[in-house]
C-alpha positions as CSV (number, residue, x, y, z in Angstrom):
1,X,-121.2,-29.2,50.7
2,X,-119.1,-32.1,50.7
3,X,-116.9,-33.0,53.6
4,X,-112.9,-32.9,52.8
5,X,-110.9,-36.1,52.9
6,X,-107.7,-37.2,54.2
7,X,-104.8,-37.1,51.8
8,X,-102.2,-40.3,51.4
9,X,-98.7,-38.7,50.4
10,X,-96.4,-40.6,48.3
11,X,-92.8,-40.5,49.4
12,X,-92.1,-38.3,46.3
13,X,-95.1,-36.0,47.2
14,X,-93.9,-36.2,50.9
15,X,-90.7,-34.7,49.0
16,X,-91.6,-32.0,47.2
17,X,-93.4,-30.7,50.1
18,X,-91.5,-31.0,53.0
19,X,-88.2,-31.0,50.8
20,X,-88.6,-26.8,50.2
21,X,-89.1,-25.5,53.5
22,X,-87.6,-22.1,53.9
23,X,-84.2,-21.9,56.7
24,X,-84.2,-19.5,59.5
25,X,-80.7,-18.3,58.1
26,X,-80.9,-16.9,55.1
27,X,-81.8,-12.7,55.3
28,X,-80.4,-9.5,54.8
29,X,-81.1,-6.2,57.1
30,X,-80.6,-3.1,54.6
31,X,-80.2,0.5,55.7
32,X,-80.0,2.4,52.8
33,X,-80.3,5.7,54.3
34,X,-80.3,7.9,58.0
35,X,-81.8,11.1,58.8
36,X,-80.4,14.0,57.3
37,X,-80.2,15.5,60.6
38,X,-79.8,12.9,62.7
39,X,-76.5,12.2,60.1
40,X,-75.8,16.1,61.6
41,X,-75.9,15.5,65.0
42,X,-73.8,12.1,65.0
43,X,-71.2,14.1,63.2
44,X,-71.3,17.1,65.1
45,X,-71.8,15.1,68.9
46,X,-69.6,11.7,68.0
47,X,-67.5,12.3,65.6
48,X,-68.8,10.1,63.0
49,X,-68.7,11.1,59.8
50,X,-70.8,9.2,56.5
51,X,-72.5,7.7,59.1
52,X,-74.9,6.6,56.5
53,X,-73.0,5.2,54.3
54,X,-71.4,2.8,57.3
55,X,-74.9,1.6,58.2
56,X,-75.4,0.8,54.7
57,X,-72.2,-0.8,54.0
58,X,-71.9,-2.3,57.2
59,X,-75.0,-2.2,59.2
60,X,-76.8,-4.8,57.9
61,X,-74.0,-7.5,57.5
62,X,-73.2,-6.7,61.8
63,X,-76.7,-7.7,62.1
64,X,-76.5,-11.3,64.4
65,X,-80.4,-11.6,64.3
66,X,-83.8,-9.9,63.6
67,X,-87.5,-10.5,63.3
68,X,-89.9,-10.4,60.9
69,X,-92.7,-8.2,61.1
70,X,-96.1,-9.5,62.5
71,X,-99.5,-7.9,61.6
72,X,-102.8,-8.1,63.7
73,X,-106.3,-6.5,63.4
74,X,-108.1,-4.6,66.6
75,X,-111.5,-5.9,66.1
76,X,-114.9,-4.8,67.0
77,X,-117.7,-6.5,68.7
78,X,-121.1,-6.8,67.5
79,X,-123.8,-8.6,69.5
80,X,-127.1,-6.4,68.4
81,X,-127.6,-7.1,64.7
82,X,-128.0,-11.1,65.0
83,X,-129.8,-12.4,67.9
84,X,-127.1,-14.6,70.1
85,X,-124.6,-14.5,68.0
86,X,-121.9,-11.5,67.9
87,X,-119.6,-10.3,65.0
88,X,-116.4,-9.0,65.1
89,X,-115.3,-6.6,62.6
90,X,-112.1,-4.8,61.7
91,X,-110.8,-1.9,63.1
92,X,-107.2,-1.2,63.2
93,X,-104.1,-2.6,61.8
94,X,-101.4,-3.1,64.0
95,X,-97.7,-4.1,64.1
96,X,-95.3,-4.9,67.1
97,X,-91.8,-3.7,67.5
98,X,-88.8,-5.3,65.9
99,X,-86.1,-6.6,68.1
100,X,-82.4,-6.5,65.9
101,X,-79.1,-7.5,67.0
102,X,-76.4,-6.3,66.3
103,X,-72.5,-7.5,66.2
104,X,-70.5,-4.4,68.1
105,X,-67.2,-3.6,66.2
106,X,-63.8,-2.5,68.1
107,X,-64.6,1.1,67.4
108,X,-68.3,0.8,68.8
109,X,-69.3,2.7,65.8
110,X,-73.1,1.0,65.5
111,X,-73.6,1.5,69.2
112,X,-72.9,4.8,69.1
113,X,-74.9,5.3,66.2
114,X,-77.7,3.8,67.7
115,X,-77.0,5.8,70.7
116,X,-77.0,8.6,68.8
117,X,-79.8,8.7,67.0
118,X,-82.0,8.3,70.2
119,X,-79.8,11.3,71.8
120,X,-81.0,13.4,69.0
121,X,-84.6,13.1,69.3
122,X,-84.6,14.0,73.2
123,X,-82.0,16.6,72.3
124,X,-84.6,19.6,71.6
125,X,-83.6,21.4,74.4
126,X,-80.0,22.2,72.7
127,X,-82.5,24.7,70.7
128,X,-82.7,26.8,74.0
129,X,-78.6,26.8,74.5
130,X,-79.3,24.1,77.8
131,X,-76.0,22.2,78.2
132,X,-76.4,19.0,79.2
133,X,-74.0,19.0,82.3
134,X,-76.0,21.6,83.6
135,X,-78.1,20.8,86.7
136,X,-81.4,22.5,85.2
137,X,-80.9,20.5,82.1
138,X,-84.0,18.7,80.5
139,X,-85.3,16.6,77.7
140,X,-87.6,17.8,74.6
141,X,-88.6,15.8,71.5
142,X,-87.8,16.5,68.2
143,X,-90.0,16.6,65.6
144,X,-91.1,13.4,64.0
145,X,-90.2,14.3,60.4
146,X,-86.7,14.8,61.7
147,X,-85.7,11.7,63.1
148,X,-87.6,9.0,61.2
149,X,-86.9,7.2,58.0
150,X,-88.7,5.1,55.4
151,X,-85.1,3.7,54.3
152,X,-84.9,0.2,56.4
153,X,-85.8,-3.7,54.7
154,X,-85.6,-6.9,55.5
155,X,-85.2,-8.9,52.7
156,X,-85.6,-12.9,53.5
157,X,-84.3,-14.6,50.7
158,X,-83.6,-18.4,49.7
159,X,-80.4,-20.1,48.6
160,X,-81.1,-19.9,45.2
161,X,-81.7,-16.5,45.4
162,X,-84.8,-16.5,43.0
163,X,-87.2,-16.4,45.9
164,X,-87.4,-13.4,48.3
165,X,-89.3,-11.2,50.5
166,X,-88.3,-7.5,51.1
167,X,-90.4,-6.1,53.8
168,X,-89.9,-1.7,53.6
169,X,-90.7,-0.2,57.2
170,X,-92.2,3.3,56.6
171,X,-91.3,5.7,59.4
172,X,-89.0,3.5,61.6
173,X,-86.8,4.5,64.5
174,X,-84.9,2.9,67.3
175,X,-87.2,3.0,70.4
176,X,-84.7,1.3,72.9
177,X,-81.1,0.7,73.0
178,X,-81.3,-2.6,75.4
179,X,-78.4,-3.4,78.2
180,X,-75.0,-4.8,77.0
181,X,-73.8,-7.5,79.4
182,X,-70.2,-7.3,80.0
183,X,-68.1,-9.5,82.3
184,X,-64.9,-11.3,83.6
185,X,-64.4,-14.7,82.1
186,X,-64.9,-16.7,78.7
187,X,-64.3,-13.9,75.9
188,X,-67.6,-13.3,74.1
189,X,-68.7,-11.3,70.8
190,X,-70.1,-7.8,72.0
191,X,-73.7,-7.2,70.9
192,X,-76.0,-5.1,71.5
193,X,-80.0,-5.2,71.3
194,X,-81.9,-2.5,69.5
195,X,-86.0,-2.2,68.9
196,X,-87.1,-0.2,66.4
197,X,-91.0,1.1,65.9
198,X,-92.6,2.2,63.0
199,X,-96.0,3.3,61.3
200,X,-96.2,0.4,59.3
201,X,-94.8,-1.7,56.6
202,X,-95.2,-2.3,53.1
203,X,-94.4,-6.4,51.8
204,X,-92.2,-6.5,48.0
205,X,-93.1,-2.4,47.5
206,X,-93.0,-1.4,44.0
207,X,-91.2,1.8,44.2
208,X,-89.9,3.7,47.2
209,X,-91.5,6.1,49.6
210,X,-92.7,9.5,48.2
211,X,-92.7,11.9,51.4
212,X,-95.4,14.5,51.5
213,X,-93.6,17.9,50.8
214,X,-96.8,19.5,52.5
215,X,-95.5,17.7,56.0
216,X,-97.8,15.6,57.9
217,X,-101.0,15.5,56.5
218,X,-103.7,17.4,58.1
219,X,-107.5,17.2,57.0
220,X,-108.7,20.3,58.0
221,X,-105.6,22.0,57.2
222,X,-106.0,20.3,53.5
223,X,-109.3,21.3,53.8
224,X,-109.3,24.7,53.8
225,X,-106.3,24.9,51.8
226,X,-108.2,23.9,48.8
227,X,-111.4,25.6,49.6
228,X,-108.9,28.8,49.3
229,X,-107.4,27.3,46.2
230,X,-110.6,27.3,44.8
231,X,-111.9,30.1,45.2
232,X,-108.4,31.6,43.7
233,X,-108.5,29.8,41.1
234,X,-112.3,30.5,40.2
235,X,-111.6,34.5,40.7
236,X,-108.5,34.1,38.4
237,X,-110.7,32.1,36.0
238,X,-113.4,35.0,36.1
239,X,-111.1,37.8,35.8
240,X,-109.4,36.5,32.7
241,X,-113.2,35.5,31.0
242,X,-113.5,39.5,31.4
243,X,-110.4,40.4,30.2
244,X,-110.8,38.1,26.9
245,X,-114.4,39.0,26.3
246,X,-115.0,42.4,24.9
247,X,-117.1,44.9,26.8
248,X,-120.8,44.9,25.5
249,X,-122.1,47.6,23.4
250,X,-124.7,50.1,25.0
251,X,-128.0,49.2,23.5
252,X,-129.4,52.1,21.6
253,X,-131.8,54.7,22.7
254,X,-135.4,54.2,21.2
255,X,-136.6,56.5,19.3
256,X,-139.6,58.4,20.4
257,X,-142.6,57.9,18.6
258,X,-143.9,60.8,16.2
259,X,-147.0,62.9,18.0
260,X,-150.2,61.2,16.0
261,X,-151.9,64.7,15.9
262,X,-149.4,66.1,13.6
263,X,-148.1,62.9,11.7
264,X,-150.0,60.8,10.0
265,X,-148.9,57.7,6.9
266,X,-150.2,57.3,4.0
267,X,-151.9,53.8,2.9
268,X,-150.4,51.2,1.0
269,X,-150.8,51.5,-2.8
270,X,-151.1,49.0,-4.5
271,X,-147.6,48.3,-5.5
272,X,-146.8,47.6,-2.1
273,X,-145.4,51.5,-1.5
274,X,-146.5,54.4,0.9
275,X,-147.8,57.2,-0.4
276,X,-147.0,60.5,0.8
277,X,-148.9,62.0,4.1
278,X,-150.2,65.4,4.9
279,X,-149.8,67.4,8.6
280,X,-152.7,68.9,10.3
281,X,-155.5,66.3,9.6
282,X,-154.2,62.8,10.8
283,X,-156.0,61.3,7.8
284,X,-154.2,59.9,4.4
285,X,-154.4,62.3,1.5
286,X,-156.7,61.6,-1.6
């Protein structure tokens, strides 16, 4: 193996190489989509209406700053299969939360939004007719189906525009709504700070997220599901085999054998026929 040398760059080479770097500036926060019910309960609660269709209009242009997505690996430690020297293997695939911020218009329509969405998934108590103002009010979770969405990119993107990355977040929702300073002196833009979580993400997807119509999956659930389908399907399978194949025919009855006392055949002529027997003596005739 040969050791690696040390490169002399031409100006031009210097160039092409340091003359193509990507700029912090250039990106694009898409929300294409929010919760159906989560869409519900900022109508219903706020007063927003085509709350959707503001995030997706507007939403990502209010965007001030975001991060791109990081990826690590939990590892494993090894020490017994080499003596002295451990091995690390892979284990899980993580991701950290994503810290946006966001421009706040005059109607605070993205803050409430954003407040909104986390009011709906502490907001399973309103099932149980709790108001809020009430002092044995309290907090349950929704369901996670219900206030996720697979919707939300990042797309970094060059100046040219031929060069991009769109980075899909499957199952993303704002986890924190951080503190908006406000105070006397110099005017400032409003913002506001906003993390969002998710299961994971999926870099240039090909197509778009296909949710499971079955809900969450569940192994043993699956499981057993098609054991049963299965054994459905083989019955069904069986009973039409029976219905198509016609019933067997009863096999007939021997016949019983003549008594040899009082039957008896004749030999075989010579042309190959049976002559004629006789009853009473068991023995061929002349």
């Amino acid at each position: 193996m040969s050791r690696p040398y040390i490169k002399r760059l031409t100006r031009s080479a210097s160039r092409d190489v340091f003359g193509n770097l990507s700029l912090t500036n250039q990106y694009q926060v898409t929300f294409n989509s929010l919760p159906p019910k989560v869409i519900d309960h900022l109508k219903d609660k706020y007063g927003i209406y085509r709350a959707d269709a503001y995030m997706a209009r507007n939403g990502g242009l209010l965007c001030s700053g975001a991060t791109l997505p990081d990826t690590a690996l939990t590892t494993e430690t090894v020490k017994n299969d080499f003596i002295g020297i451990p091995q690390e293997f892979a284990q899980v695939r993580t991701s950290t939360a994503l810290e946006f911020s966001f421009y706040v218009d005059i109607d605070y329509t993205n803050l409430r939004i954003f407040e909104g969405w986390i009011d709906y998934i502490s907001s399973g108590s309103q099932r149980d007719n709790i108001d809020e103002l009430a002092e044995n009010y309290y907090r349950r979770m929704r369901y996670p189906d219900d206030y996720k969405t697979s919707t939300m990119y990042i797309t970094k993107f060059e100046r040219s525009g031929n060069q991009r990355l769109d980075y899909l977040f499957v199952n993303a929702f704002p986890k924190a709504v951080f503190q908006v300073p406000v105070s006397y002196g110099n005017a400032e833009l409003l913002q506001v700070s906003v993390q969002f979580v998710f299961d994971r993400y999926v870099l240039n997807p090909k197509g778009r997220i296909v949710p499971n119509p079955a809900g969450n999956f569940d192994p043993l659930r699956e499981t057993a599901e098609q054991n049963q389908r299965s054994i459905d399907i083989s019955n069904t399978d069986r009973s039409t085999q029976d219905q198509q194949q016609p019933a067997p025919e009863p096999a007939p009855a021997p016949e019983p054998a003549p008594p040899t006392e009082q039957l008896a055949n004749t030999g075989s002529g010579r042309d190959g026929t049976f002559g004629e027997g006789t009853y009473g003596s068991g023995r061929p005739s002349g």
